[in-house]
DRENPARO-812272 format. One record per residue (C-alpha): residue number from 1; x, y, z; residue in one letter. Coordinates in steps of 0.02 Angstrom, whole numbers, plus 50000, padded with zeros to 5 digits. Layout:
<pts>
- n;xx;yy;zz;res
- NUM;X;Y;Z;A;
...
</pts>
This chain:
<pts>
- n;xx;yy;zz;res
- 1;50000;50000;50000;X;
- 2;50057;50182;49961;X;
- 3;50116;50284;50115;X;
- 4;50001;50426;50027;X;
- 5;49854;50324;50037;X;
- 6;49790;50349;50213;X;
- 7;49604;50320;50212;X;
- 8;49497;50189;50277;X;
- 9;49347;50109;50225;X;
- 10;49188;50145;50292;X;
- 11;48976;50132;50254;X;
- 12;48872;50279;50234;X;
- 13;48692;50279;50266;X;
- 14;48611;50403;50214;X;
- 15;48430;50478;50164;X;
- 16;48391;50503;49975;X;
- 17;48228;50589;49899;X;
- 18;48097;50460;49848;X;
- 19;47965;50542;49724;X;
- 20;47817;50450;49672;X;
- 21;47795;50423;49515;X;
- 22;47668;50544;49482;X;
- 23;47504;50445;49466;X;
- 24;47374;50497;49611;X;
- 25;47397;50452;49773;X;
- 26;47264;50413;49921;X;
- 27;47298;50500;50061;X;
- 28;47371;50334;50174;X;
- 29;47499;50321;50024;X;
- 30;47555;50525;50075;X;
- 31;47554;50480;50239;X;
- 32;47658;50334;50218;X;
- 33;47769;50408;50084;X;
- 34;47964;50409;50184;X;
- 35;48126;50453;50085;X;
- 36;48213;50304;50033;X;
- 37;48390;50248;50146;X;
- 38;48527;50215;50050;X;
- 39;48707;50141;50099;X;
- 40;48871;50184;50017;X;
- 41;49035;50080;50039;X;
- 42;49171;50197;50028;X;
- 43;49331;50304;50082;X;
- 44;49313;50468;50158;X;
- 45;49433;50613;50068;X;
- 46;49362;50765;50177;X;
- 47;49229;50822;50284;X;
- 48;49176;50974;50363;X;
- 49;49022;51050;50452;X;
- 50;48933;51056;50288;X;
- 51;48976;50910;50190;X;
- 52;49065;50728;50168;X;
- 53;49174;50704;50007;X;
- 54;49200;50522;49963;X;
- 55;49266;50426;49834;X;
- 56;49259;50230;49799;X;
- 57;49391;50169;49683;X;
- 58;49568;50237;49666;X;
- 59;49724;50214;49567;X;
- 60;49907;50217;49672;X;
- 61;50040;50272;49535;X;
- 62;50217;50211;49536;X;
- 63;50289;50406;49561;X;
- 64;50161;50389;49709;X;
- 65;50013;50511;49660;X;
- 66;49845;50448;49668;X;
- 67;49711;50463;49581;X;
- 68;49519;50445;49643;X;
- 69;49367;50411;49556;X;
- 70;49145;50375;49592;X;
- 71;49171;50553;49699;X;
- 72;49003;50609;49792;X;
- 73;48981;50744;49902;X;
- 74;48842;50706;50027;X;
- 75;48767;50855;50127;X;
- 76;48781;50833;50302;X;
- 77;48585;50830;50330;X;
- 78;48566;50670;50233;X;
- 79;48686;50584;50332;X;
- 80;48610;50449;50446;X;
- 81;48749;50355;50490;X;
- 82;48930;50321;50472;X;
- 83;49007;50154;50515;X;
- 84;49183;50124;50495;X;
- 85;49243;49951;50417;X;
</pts>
């Protein structure tokens, strides 16, 4: 493993917006209606008060640079949970 390369795995749950899919709805289906809860496996590259930057695949060159790719940027207020692997 590269020196560089100093981030550990972890799962992201997280809330995601679940629109319906425009037909009529009774009102038990509005009541019901949730946002869906999604889970990410993934490496954390930075977080701050207002957001967590992650990526999920990576490339370690021989010069030692890396390169980082499948980047999201999830605003703290969807964030559910965080578990580290």
């Amino acid at each position: 493993m590269n020196d560089k390369f100093r981030f550990d795995p972890v799962k992201i749950e997280w809330f995601d917006i679940n629109a319906s899919d425009g037909g009529w709805q009774t009102e038990d289906e509005i009541k019901n209606h949730e946002p869906a809860i999604c889970y990410d496996v993934c490496y954390i590259y930075h977080e701050d008060a207002d957001k967590v930057i992650t990526f999920s695949s990576y490339n370690l060159h021989s010069d030692g640079s890396i390169d980082y790719g499948f980047l999201t940027a999830f605003p703290r207020g969807c964030i559910r949970k965080i578990t580290k692997l």
